[in-house]
C-alpha positions, 0 to 999 in steps of 0.5 A: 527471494522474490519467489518466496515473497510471492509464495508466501503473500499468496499462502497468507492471502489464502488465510484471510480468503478463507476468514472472510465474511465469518465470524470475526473477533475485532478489536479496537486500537487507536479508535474506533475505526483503527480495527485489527481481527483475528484473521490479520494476527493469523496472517502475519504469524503465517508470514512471520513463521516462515520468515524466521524458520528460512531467513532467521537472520532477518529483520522483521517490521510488521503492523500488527506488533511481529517485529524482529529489530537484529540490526540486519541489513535485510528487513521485511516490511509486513501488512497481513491484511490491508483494508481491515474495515472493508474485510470486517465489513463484507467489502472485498477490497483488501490486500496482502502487502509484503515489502523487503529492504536492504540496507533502508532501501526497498529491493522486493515488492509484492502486493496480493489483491485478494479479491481480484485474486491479482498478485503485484510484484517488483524487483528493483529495476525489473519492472512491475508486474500484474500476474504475468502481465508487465504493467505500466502507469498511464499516458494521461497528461491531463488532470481534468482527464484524470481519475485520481485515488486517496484515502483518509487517516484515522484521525480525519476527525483533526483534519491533518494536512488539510486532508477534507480541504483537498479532497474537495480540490481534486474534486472539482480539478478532475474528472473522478476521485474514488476512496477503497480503502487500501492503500497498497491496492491504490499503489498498484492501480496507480502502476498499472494505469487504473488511477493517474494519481494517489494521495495519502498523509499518515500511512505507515510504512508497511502501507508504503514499502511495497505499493511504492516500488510497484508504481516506481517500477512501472514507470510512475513517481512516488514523492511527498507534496513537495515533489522531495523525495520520500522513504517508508516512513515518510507522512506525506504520499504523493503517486501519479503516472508522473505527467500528471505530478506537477499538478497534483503538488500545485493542489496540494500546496494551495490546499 
């Protein structure tokens, strides 16, 4: 099924290309940073349509509200447009990210980044993927050498987890910290090596589904803050090359 996820990634990331720096109808849904447009409803029917006409027996779990809940053991984890903000605002740093499972465990990864026009992919103990080019995360050993990735959560106004506290600890404990504004592009920058570490709270799971086996794949760990293991739901998120793990939980538990 990989084929068709990367064909279908690509076909919605089509879409959003197309959609980009026109005339958007944007609409609010938890505050006013938490946006959806009409460009990301058109994604996700694209993907969902096809998902129903080929695997009509299939789950689907989608962000913006296509979710089909038939007790399948298969379930496509759905984000038609990730980085919504940057795409309503002419910044080209958004993504496609398409994950399935089976039985709750992730099988498949595909993340498009439309910009770079790079498509991502996984398949649980294959390796990950950039285009054709096998992808691996970092040898960077060293937290001050590094350059790290995270994001903020709608609500940073609550500061959850701390979450201004410790992006001022990474800070100063490394050499570069960067914020782009999609998540699942921070996955795959981690698995091919770009970034040494990423840390996010209150992602959902079609932020998680894809981007995490994408960094698994490439040799990478993916953990809450308390280096325990995680699931697509989880509301802690911890990705580093793996060399560099041990160091970003003692931040993060300090912080």
């Amino acid at each position: 099924m990989i084929n068709d996820i990367i064909k279908i990634a690509k076909e919605a990331g089509e879409i959003v290309r197309d959609g980009f720096n026109k005339n958007l109808k944007v609409e609010f849904k938890s505050n006013e940073s938490d946006l959806v447009t009409d460009i990301d409803k058109a994604s996700e029917k694209h993907i969902t349509d096809f998902i129903k006409k080929k695997y009509p027996s299939h789950g689907i779990l989608a962000e913006e509200g296509g979710n089909i809940k038939n007790g399948s053991e298969y379930v496509w984890v759905i984000d038609p447009l990730d980085g919504t903000v940057n795409f309503a605002h002419g910044l080209p740093i958004f993504s496609v990210s398409i994950g399935l499972q089976k039985n709750g465990k992730t099988i498949a990864g595909v993340v498009y980044d439309i910009g770079m026009d790079v498509l991502y992919f996984a398949e649980k103990g294959s390796g990950a993927f950039a285009d054709d080019e096998r992808i691996k995360v970092s040898e960077n050993s060293n937290l001050r050498y590094s350059i790290l990735v995270t994001g903020f959560p709608y609500n940073i106004r609550e500061n959850p987890y701390n979450a201004l506290e410790k992006f001022i600890a990474f800070t100063k404990a490394s050499r570069g910290l960067r914020r782009l504004g999609s998540a699942a592009i921070d996955f795959c920058y981690v698995a091919k090596g770009v970034f040494d570490g990423f840390w996010e709270v209150y992602l959902n799971p079609w932020d998680i589904c894809a981007g995490k086996l994408i960094v698994e794949e490439a040799g990478g760990k993916v953990t809450d803050f308390e280096s325990k293991e995680i699931n697509i739901h989880s509301k802690q998120i911890l990705a580093s090359n793996g060399k560099i793990h041990n160091n970003m939980v003692e931040i993060l538990k300090r912080n």
